[in-house]
N, C-alpha and C positions, 0 to 999 in steps of 0.2 A: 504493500500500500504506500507505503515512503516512497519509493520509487516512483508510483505515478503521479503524488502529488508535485515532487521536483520535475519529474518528465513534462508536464502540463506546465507548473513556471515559468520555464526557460521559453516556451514559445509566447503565454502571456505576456513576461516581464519584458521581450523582445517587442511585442506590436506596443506596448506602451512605448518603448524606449525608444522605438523608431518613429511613431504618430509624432512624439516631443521632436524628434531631431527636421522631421520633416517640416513638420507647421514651424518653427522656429526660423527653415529656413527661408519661408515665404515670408513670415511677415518683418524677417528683418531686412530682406533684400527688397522686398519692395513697396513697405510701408514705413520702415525703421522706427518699428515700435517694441523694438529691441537693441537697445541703444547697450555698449559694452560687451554685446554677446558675440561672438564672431562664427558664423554660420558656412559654412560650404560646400562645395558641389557635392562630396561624399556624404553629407548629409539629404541634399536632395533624392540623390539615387540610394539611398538605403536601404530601401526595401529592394534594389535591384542588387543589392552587397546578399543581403537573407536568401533573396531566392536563389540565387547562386549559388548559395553555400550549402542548401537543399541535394541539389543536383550534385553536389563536389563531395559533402558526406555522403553520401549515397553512394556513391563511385568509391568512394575511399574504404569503405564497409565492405564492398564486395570485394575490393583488392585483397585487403585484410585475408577476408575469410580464403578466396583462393592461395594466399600466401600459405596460411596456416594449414590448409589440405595436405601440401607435403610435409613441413615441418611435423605437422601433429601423425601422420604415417610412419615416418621414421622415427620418432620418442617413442612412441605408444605400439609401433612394433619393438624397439628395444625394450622396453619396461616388458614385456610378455618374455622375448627371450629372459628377461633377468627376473621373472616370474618362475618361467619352468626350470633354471638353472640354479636355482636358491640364492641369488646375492640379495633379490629385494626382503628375503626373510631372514638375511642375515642384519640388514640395515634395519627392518621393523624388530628386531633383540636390543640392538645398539641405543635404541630410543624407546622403547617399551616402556621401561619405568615413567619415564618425563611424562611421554603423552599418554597413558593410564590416566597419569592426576590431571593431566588440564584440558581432557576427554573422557571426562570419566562415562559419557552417552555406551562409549563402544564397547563392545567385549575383547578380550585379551586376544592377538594376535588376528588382530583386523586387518586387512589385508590394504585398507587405506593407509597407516601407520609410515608403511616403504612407500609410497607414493607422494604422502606429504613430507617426507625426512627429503626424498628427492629433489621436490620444489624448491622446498626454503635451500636446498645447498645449489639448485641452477640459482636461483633470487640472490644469495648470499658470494657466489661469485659474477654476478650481474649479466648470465646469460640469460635473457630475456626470451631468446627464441624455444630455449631448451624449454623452460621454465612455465611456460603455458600452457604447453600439452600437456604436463604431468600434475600442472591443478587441476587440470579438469580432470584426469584421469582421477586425481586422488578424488574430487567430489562428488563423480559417479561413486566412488566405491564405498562413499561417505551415506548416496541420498540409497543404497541398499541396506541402511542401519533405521534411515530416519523413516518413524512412522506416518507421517502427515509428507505426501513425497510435493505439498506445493506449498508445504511452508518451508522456511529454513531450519533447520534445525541447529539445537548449543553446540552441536559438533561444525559444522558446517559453518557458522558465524563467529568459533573461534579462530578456523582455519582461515577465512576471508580477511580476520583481523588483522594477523600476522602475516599476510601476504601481501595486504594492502600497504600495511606500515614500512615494508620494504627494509629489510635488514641487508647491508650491502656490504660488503667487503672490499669488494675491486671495484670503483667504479668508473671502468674502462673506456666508452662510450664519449665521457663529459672530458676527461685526461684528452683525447681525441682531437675534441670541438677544442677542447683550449690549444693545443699544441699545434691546429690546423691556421688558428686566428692569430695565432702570433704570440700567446703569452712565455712569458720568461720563465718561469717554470710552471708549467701544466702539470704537475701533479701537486702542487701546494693545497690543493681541496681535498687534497685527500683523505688527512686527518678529522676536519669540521664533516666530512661528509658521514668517515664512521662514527663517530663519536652524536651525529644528529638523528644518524637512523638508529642509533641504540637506544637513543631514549626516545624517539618513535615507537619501536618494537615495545617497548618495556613499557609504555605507556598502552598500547594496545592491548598487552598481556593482561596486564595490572587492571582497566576497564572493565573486559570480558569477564575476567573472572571476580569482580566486583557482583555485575550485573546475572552472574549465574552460581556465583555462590562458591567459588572453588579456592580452598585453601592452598596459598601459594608459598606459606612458611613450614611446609613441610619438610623434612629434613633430603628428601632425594630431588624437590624442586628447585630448592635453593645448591642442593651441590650442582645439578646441572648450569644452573643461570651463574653461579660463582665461577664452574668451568668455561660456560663460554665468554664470560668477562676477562678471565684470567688469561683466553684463547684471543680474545681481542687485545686484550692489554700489550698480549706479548707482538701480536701481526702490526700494533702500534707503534713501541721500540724499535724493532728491527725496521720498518720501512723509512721510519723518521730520521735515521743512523743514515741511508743511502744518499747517495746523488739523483737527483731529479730525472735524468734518461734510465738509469740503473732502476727504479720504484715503479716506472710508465714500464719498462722491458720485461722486468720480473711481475708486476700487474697481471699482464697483458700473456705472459707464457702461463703463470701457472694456473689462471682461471680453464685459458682452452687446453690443458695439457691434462688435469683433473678430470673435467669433461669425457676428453677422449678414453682417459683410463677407466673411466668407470665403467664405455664402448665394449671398451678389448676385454676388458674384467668379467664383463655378463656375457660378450660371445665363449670367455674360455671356460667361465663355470657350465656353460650347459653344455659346450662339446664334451666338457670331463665326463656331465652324467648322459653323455649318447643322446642326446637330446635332436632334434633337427631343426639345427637350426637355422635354417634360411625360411623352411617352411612355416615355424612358431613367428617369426619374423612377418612374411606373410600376412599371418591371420592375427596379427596386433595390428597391423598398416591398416587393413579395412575397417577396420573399426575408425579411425581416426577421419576419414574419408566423410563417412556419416557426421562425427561430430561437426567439423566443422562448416558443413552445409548449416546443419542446423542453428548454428551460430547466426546463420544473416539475418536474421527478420530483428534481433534485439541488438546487435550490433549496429543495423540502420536506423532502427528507434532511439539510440542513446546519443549515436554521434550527428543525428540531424540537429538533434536539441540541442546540442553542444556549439553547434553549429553557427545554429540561428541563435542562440544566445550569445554567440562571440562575435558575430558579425551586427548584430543590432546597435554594440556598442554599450552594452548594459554593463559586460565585467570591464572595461575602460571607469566605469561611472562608481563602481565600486572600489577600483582602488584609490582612487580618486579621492573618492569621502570617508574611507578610510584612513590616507593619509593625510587629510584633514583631521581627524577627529583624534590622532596620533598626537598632529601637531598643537592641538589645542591642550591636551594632558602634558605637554612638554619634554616628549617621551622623543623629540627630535624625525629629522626627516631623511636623516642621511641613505636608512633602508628603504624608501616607499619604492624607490625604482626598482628593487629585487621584486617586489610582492605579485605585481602580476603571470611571475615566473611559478609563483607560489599557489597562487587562486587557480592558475589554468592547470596545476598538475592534478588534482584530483578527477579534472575534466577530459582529457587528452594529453598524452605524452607527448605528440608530436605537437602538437599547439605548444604546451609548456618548453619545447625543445626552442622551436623558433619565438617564445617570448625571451630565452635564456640569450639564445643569440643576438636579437633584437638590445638585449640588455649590452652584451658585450659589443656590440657597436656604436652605442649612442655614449657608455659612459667607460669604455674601456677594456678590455678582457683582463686586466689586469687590478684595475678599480676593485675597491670596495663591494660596491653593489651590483660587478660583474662577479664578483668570486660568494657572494651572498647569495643571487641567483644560482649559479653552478652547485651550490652548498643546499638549495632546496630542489633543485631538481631532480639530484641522486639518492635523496633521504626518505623517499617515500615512492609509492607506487601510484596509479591512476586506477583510484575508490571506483569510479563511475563504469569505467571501462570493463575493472577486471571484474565488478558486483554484476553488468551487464553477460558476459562472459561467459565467466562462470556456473551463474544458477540458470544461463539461457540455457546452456550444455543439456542441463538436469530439468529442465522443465519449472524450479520454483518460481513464483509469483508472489509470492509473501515472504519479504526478506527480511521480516521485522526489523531491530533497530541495527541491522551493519552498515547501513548507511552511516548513521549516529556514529559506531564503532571508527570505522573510516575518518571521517571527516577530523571528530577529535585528535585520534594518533595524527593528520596532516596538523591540526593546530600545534601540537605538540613539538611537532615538528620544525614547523614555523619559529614558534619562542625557543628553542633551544636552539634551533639556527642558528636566530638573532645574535645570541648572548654568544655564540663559540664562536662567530665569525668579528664578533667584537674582543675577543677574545687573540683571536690567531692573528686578525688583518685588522690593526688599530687605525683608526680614521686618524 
């Protein structure tokens, strides 16, 4: 129900936002009874920006999903070979205790368990492409637990949490765009980046299991989240210690080189057990085929809206009065230029991508409020996109509050940003 009331916003708060831009620019152009306001042609044509952008999501939706057709054939036929060959029941042992307590919906040795360890480790070294076929996978195997298959279920809305929250390790992509645009050293975000998404993650945790009751000072949750701090602590030290090419080169090898080994790792466990594996390969590919057709219809419902909201000119108008309402608390202006980098990433990634870049040309890639934008773009995931996604995969319709979920861990995101990139890169 959350979903459709924002789905329906975004084209409302759009035809208001464009009625305003249009009548404004009639009557100041030719009556000037809009004196100080400055009006122009892109305002005229603005409903000709929206319906454009109709047609362009639209197109962009079906790209998507054909894109994903192969990607999700090749994951989702590996995850089966690494089904019938034991590694993904050797990774659902490895993580058993953890997710028991912050799942406690599932019964023991769920076969989702190795599905979702998978995701958050494509998410956690910033393969993005890996990393979506094997949520979905994991959610299919999630809505075969959940009784009510069109609402979400606590299992389901904690996985969304933490995948939304984006816990990042390498994040190789943005190192990229800086190193492409000219910055002096492109991986200097790289610290604010892990250090935002973990209290992202932690903050999403921490929510969830508020909102569902699950005791997180248990003695085996807390050795898990102490080890992966400890795991972070230490990937902090050591990159911090390198040179700028040397951190972008090791980044960059051992995210796709993990990757691969996991590849050769599940083709050799199931040749050990005689397995056949091209054939089991096969028959995980067609599967993946089906999901992602099914994907189009809500992938073109979220990103038209997105759409039409971004071209109406309405999130322009919100950061706007946002950073008005910053500057009136005295809270300063130096980040308001990051934050559209911020607002759009819950909505689309590639939007959020070309707001980041947009930032790094107007104020510098090197600036402040270039390396603040970079610092929000890699700390969190896109809520909208992957809540669309996902439970389209599965057919839910009632994603109760992971909206809610989402949106806060991006807040959280947002303020801890703020504070470590004031932190790292002093104005």
């Amino acid at each position: 129900m959350t979903l459709n009331y924002i789905w329906i916003s975004f084209f409302f708060t759009a035809m208001i936002v464009a009625l305003g831009r249009f009548i404004g620019y009639m009557l100041g152009a030719h009556t000037d009874l809009l004196p100080g306001f400055n009006f122009t042609l892109a305002d005229r044509d603005v409903f000709v920006a929206i319906v454009d952008s109709t047609f362009e999501m639209a197109k962009t939706s079906v790209n998507i999903a054909i894109y994903l057709i192969g990607v999700m054939a090749l994951w989702l036929g590996i995850m089966r070979v690494g089904e019938k060959g034991g590694a993904v029941s050797a990774l659902t042992r490895l993580v058993r205790p953890f997710f028991r307590r912050i799942f406690p919906d599932l019964p023991d040795n769920h076969p989702a368990f190795g599905s979702m360890m998978m995701n958050i480790s494509a998410n956690m070294l910033g393969l993005d492409n890996a990393a979506t076929p094997l949520g979905i996978k994991a959610m299919k195997e999630l809505q075969e637990a959940n009784p009510d298959k069109a609402t979400a279920s606590n299992s389901q809305i904690m996985f969304i949490a933490l995948n939304t929250s984006g816990l990042t390790l390498i994040p190789v992509s943005i190192m990229a765009v800086r190193a492409a645009m000219g910055a002096a050293n492109p991986s200097d975000i790289f610290l604010p980046i892990m250090l935002t998404t973990f209290f992202s993650t932690m903050a999403a945790l921490v929510i969830v299991s508020l909102v569902q009751r699950i005791n997180l000072f248990q003695p085996v949750v807390m050795a898990y989240l102490g080890g992966l701090s400890l795991v972070i602590g230490s990937v902090l030290w050591l990159l911090s210690n390198m040179a700028a090419g040397r951190m972008s080169a090791l980044s960059t090898f051992s995210g796709n080189f993990i990757l691969f080994l996991f590849i050769v790792t599940f083709l050799f466990l199931a040749w050990r057990k005689k397995v056949n594996v091209y054939q089991e390969f096969i028959e995980g590919s067609k599967e993946g085929f089906h999901v992602a057709v099914g994907i189009i219809p809500y992938l073109v419902a979220m990103l038209v809206g997105i759409g039409v909201f971004r071209a109406s000119g309405a999130l322009d108008i919100i950061v706007s009065g946002v950073g008005s309402v910053l500057g009136w608390f005295g809270l300063g202006g130096d980040y308001v230029g990051a934050l559209p980098t911020a607002f759009m990433k819950p909505l689309s990634g590639s939007g959020s991508r070309a707001m980041m870049i947009e930032a790094f040309n107007h104020f510098g890639v090197d600036s402040f409020v270039g390396r603040l934008a970079a610092t929000f773009q890699g700390s969190t995931e896109t809520t909208f996109y992957t809540i669309a996604v996902y439970y389209g995969a599965i057919g839910v319709r009632n994603t109760r509050y992971t909206v809610t979920v989402g949106l806060l861990s991006e807040l959280a995101a947002i303020i801890a940003g703020v504070f470590i990139a004031k932190i790292f890169f002093p104005v």
